[in-house]
Structure formats: C-alpha cells, structure tokens
C-alpha positions as a printed NumPy array, in Angstrom:
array([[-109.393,  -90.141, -122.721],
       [-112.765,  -90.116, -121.389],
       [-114.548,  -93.545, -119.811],
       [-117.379,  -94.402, -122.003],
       [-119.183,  -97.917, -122.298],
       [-122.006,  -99.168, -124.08 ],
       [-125.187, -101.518, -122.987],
       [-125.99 , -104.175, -125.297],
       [-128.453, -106.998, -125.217],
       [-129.585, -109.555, -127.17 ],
       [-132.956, -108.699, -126.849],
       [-132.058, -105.096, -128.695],
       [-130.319, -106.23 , -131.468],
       [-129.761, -109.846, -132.837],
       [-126.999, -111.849, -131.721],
       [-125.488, -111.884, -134.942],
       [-124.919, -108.271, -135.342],
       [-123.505, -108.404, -132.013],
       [-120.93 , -110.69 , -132.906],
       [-120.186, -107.973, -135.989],
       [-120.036, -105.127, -133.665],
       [-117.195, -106.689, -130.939],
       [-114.607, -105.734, -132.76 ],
       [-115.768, -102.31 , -133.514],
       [-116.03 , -102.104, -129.651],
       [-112.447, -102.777, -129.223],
       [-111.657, -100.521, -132.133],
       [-113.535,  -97.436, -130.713],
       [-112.217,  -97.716, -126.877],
       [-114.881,  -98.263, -125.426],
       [-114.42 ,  -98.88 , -121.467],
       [-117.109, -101.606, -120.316],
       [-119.58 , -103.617, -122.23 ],
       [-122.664, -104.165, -119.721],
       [-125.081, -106.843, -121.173],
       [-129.143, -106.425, -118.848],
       [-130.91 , -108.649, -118.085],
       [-134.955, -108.616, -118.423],
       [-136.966, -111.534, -119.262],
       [-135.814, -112.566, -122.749],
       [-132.657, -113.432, -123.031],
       [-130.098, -114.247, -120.176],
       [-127.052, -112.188, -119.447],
       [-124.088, -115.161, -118.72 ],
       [-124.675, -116.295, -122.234],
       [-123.676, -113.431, -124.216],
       [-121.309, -111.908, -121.442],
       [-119.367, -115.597, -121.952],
       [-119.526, -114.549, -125.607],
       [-118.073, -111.108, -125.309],
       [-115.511, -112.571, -122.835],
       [-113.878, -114.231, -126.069],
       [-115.046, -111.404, -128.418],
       [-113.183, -108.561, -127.308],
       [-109.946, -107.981, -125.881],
       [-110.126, -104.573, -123.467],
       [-113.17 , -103.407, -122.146],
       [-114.644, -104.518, -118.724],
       [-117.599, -106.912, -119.059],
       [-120.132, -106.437, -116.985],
       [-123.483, -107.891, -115.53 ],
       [-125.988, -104.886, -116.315],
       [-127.742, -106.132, -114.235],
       [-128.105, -109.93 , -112.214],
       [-131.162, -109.586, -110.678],
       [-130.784, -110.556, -106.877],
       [-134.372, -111.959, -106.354],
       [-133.438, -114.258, -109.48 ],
       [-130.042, -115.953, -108.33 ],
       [-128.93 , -117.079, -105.041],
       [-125.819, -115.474, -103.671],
       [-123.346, -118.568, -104.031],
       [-124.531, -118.784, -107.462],
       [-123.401, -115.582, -108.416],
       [-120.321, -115.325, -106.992],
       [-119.797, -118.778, -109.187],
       [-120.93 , -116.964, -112.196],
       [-118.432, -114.202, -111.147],
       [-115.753, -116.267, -110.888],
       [-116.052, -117.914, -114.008],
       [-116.519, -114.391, -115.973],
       [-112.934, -112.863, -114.405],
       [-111.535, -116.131, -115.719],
       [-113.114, -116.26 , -119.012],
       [-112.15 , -112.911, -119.401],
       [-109.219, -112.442, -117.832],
       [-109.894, -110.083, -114.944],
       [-112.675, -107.758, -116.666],
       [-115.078, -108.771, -115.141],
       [-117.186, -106.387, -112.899],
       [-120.241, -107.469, -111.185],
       [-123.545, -105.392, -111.525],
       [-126.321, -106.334, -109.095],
       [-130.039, -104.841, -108.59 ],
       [-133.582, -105.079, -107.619],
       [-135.386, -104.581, -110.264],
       [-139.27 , -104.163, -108.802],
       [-142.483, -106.392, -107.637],
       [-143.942, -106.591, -111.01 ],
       [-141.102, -108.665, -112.109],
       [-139.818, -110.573, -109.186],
       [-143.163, -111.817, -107.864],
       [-145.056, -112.079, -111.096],
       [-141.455, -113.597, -113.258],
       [-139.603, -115.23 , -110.911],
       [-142.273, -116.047, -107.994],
       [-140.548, -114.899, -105.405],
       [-142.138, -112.735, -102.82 ],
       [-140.57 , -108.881, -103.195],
       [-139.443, -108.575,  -99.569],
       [-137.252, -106.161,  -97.475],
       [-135.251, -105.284, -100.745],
       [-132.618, -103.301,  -98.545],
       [-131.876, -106.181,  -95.903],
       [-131.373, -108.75 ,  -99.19 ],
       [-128.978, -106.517, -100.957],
       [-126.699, -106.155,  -97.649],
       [-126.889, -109.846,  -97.096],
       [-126.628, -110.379, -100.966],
       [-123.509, -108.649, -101.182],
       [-121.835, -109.861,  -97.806],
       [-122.228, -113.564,  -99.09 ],
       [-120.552, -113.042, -102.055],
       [-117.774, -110.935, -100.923],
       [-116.945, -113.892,  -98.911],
       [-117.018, -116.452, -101.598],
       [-114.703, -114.605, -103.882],
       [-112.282, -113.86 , -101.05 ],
       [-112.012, -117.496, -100.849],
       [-113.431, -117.885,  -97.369],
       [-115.059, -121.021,  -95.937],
       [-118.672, -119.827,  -95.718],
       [-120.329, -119.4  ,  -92.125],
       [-123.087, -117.275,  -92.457],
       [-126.7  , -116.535,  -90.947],
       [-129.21 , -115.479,  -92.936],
       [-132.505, -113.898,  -92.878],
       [-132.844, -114.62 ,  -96.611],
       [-130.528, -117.707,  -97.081],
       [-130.709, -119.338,  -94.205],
       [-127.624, -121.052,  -92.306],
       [-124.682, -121.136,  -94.601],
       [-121.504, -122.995,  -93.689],
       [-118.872, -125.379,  -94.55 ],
       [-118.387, -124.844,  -98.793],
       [-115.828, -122.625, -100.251],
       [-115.349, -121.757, -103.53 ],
       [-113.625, -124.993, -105.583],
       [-111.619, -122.801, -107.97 ],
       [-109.487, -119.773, -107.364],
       [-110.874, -116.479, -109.729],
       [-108.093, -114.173, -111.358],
       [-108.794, -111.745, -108.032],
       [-110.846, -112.035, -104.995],
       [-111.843, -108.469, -105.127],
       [-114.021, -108.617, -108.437],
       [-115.612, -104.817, -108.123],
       [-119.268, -104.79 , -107.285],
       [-121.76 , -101.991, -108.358],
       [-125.413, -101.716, -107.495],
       [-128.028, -100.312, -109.741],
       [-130.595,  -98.175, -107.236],
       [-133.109,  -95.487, -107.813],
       [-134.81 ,  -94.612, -104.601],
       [-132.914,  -92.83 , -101.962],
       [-132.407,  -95.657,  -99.638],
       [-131.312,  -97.984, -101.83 ],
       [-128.683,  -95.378, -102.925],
       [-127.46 ,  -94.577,  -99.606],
       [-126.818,  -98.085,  -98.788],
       [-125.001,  -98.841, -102.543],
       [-122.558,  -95.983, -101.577],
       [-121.834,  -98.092,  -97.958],
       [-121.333, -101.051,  -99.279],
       [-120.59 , -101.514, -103.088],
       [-117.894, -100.107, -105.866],
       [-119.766,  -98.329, -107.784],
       [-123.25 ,  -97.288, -108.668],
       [-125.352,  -97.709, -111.198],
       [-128.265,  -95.275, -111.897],
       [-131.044,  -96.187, -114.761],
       [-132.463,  -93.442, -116.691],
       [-132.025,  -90.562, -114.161],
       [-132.424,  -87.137, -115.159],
       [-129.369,  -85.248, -115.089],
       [-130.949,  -82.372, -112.475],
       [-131.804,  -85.237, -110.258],
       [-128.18 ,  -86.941, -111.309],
       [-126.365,  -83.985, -109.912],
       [-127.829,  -84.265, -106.797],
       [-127.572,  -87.929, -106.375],
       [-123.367,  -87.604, -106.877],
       [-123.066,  -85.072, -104.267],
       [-125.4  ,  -87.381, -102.026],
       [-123.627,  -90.224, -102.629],
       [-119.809,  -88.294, -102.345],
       [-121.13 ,  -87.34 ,  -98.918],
       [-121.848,  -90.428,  -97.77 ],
       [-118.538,  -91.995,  -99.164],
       [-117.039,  -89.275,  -96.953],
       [-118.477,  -89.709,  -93.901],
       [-117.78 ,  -93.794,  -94.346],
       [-113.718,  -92.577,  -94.747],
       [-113.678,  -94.162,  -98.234],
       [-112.579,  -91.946, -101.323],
       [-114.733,  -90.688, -103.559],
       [-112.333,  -90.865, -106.647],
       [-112.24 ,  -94.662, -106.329],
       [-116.088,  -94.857, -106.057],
       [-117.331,  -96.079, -109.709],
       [-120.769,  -94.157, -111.116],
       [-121.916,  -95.73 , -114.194],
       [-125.065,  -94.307, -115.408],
       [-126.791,  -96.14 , -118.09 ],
       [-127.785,  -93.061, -120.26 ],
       [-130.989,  -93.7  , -122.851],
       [-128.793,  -92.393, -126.381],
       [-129.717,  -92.073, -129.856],
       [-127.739,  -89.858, -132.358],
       [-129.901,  -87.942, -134.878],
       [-132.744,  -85.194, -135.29 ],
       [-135.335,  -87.233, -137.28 ],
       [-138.555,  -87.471, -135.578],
       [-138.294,  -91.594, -136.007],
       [-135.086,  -91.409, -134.041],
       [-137.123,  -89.132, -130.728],
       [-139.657,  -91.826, -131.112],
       [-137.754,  -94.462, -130.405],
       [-136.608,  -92.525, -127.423],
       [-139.845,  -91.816, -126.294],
       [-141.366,  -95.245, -126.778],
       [-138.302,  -96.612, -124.462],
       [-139.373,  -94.012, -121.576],
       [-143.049,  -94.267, -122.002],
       [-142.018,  -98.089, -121.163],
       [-140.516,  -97.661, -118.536],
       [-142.401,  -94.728, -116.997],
       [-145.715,  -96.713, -117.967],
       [-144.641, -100.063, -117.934],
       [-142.394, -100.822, -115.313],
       [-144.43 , -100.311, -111.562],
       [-143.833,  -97.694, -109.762],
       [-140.032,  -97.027, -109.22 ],
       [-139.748,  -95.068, -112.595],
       [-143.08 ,  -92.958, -112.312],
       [-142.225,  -91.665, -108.839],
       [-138.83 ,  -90.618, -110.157],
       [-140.274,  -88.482, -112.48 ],
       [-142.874,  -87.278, -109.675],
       [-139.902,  -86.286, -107.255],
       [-138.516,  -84.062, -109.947],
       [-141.522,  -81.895, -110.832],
       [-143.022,  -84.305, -114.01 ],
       [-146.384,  -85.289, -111.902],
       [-148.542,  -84.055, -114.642],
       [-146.788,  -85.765, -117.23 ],
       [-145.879,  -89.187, -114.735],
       [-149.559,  -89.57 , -114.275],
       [-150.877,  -89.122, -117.793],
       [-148.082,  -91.404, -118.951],
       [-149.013,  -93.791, -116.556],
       [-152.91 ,  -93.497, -117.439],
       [-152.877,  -93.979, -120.993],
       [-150.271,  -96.835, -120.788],
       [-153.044,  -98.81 , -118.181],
       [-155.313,  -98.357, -120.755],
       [-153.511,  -99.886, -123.262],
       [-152.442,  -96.543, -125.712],
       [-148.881,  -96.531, -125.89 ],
       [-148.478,  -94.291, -128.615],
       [-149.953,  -91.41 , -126.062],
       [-148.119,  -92.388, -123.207],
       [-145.098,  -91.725, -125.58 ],
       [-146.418,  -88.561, -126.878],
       [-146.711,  -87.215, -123.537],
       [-142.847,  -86.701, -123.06 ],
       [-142.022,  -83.418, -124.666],
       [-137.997,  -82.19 , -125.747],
       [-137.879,  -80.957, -122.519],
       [-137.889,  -84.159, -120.639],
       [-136.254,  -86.006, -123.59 ],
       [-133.536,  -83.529, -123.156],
       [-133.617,  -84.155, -119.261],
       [-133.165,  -87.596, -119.588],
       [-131.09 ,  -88.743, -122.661],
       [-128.732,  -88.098, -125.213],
       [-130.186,  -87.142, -128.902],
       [-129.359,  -84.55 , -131.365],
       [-126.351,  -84.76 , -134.507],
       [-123.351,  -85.304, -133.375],
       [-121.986,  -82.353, -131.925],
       [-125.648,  -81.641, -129.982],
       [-124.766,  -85.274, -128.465],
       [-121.374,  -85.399, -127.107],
       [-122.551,  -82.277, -125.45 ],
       [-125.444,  -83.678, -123.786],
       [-122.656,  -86.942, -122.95 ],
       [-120.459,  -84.017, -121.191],
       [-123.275,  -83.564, -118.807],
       [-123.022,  -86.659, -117.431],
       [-118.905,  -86.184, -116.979],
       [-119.855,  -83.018, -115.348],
       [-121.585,  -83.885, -112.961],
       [-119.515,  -87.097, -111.563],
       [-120.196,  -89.994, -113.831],
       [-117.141,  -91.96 , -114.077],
       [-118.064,  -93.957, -117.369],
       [-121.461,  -93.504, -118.776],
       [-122.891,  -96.703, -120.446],
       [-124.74 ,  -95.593, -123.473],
       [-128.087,  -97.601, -123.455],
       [-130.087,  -97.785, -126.97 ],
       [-133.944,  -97.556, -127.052],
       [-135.594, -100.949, -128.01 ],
       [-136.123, -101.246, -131.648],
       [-132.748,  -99.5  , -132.542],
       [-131.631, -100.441, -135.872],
       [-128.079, -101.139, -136.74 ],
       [-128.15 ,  -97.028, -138.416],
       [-128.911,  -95.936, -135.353],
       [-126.413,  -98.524, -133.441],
       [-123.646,  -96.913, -135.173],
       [-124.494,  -93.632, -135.654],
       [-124.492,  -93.574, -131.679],
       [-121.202,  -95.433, -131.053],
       [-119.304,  -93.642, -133.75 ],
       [-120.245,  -90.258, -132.53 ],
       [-119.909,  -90.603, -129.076],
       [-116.766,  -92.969, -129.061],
       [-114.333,  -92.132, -126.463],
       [-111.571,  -90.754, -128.799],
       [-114.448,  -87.831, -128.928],
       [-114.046,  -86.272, -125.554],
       [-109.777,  -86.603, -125.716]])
C-alpha cells in the first residue's frame, strides 16, 4: 500500500471536527498526521491531542519554526511527543521567511543556512542523550545539561521543509527527510534527482531518505472547490515574501508571479487569485473527481515522493475534508 498522510490544523478546521475525524484517520491508513504551524494556533497542543487520538500514523511537527524555539526546547518537545505517542513521532523543522520571523517573533532573520546546521546538531545531541558541550554562533556556549528523561529512541527522524536550492542541498546532508511546500511537480522532479545525487555522493541511501511533499488537494470540479485552491496559492504567492513568488519565477510563471504579487500589494485578492489559470492549478495541486485526483496523487509517487501529505486550502469545509480523504485514502493506490 501506498504512503499517504494528511496536514491538519486547527486553524483549517475547528478542533472539534478534528477530534471527529481521528478515527477516520486510523480507519483510512493514513501514514503521518503533520499538524503546521503559522501564527494562530500552536502545533504541540493538538499534536499532544492526536498522540492520544489515533493509534498508527506518525505524528509529525509540520512545521516548528526554528527562529521560534530554541534548540534544547525542541528536542524537549520531541521527546515528550515519541513518548506520548509511543515512538511516532517525527520531527519537522523549517524557516519559514523574514516577514514572519522578524515581524512575529522579533527575531532578526539571519544566516538561515548556518542556524539550521547548528539547529539540527544541538538537537541530535540532546536526544542521543549526550551531555551538551557545544559552541554556538546562534546559541552561544552550551554545556553541562543533558536531557532528564530518556525518549522511546534517540534517533527520532528529522525532516526539513526547504524551497530554495541551498537550503535543499544542505536538508539532503544533514536531515531524514525533506519536506517541500507547494512545489510544482516539473520543478518536484528535478528537486528528487537533485537531492538523490547529493545523498549519493554523501554515501547515504537514497531509499531510506524520507520526501514528504505537502501537496495543496481538493477533490471536485465545482468552480467553488478551484477557488478555494486558488485563494490558498494567491496567499501564498502574494502573501507570503518572496520565497513562494520566486519559485514560481524559476519555473517560467514570471508573468503570472508578478501580477499575483501586484494586485495582492494592492489589496485585491480576488485578482491575485484569478490570475492562476488550470494550468498552474494543475502544476501545483491535486483537484478533479476522484479518478482525475488519485492520478494527479500518482505524480507525486512518480517522481520520488515517499508519502505525500495532502494539505487542504484554508476555508475547506468538512464536504470537501472528506471528499479529499476518502478519495485519495491509501487503500486507493494498493
């Protein structure tokens, strides 16, 4: 059977109907559960939640922002996830951009790369159980603590969520798995065989390498379902600085990236949205009736995900929550 997993926050759907759907998580085989992380509600909360709530799938941070936490903090959180859970837990780091670490969390958006590295080092220690001694650019001096409880397994799998080339070069050196938001499958393709290369060259196998894309998804042909779709990218596109408009630049949208990102500073979102034809909606995520979907879902498998998380545009209503689920469930693509 096929790896799929779903995304699901409480700021998409209320908490309640989240409690109604764990079961039907279990019940459809879903892989991993990934709960974001924006600036509404926290992750820990509801991934403690889902810890108790279902029985099989991995749980996973989707993402913890690493401008947001310090490194000890989140190997703490970590810890306490792979016990709540009983060793599901899978830890899901990122970046995120300027806009929201210096204007959110007030931190000063610095030498992203050198942070991850040391991000990911400090942690890797603390779950391993070691004593920390560690120098910092970032965290300064380090030394003497250890973690005061012993986690289900000192190798809880990390994955990084990256975009820009960089970034993904240095996920494939030094995480689990990879996480890419929103790519383009053309662009997708070429980002597995980049990051198999590298995996290569570093003498680790590529089979054991995690990529978990989150893939935007929305079963059905009615116009109010492709505008949901398109709102969600005209977001992010729009919204969200720079990383996601230079994506679509780099893979021959410029037209489009820059009249998205014009009518969004100027306030008309419906416009922004209306500038993404079928063609990039098609590029980008998973819509049609059922069959149309879990063909646009094989895409992804074809081209080296691992376990695609299916992501839901904001505003989804519970139709269009299970519509989604039930057609793409794993027991789909046996």
């Amino acid at each position: 059977m096929s790896e799929i997993g779903i995304v699901i926050s409480a700021d998409y759907f209320p908490v309640n109907e989240i409690i109604n759907l764990a079961s039907f998580i279990d019940q459809l085989g879903f892989s991993q559960v990934s709960v974001p992380e924006m600036w509404g509600h926290d992750a820990v909360t509801l991934l403690s939640l889902l810890c108790h709530l279902t029985k099989k799938p991995r749980i996973a941070s989707g993402i913890f922002n690493m401008f947001s936490r310090t490194p000890a903090l989140v190997a703490q959180t970590s810890a306490s996830l792979d016990e709540l859970s009983n060793g599901r837990f899978v830890l899901g780091l990122g970046l995120s951009g300027p806009i929201v670490v210096e204007k959110w969390y007030g931190v000063p958006f610095k030498k992203p790369l050198k942070r991850t590295k040391e991000f990911v080092e400090i942690v890797r220690m603390i779950l391993r159980g070691d004593r920390l001694e560690y120098d910092s650019e970032f965290f300064g001096r380090l030394e003497n603590f250890k973690l005061a409880m012993k986690p289900p397994r000192k190798k809880i799998p990390i994955h990084i969520a990256s975009l820009g080339p960089k970034n993904v070069e240095l996920t494939a050196r030094i995480a689990d798995g990879w996480i890419p938001v929103m790519m383009p499958i053309e662009s997708f393709k070429q980002e597995v065989l980049k990051v198999k290369k590298i995996l290569k060259s570093e003498g680790r196998d590529p089979d054991s390498f995690a990529i978990t894309p989150f893939v935007l998804s929305a079963v059905g042909r009615d116009e109010e379902t492709k505008q949901l779709l398109r709102n969600h990218l005209a977001y992010y596109f729009g919204g969200m600085g720079d990383f996601y408009n230079n994506m679509l630049r780099r893979i021959g949208y410029e037209d489009e990236a820059g009249k998205i990102k014009e009518f969004w500073s100027k306030g008309d979102r419906r416009a922004a949205a209306n500038v993404i034809g079928d063609d990039l909606l098609n590029e980008i995520c998973v819509n049609g009736d059922e069959e149309e979907s879990r063909a646009q879902l094989q895409r992804f498998f074809e081209a080296g995900a691992t376990c695609p998380l299916l992501s839901l545009p904001f505003k989804s209503q519970t139709k269009h929550v299970l519509a989604t689920y039930q057609a793409l469930a794993p027991i789909n693509f046996e």
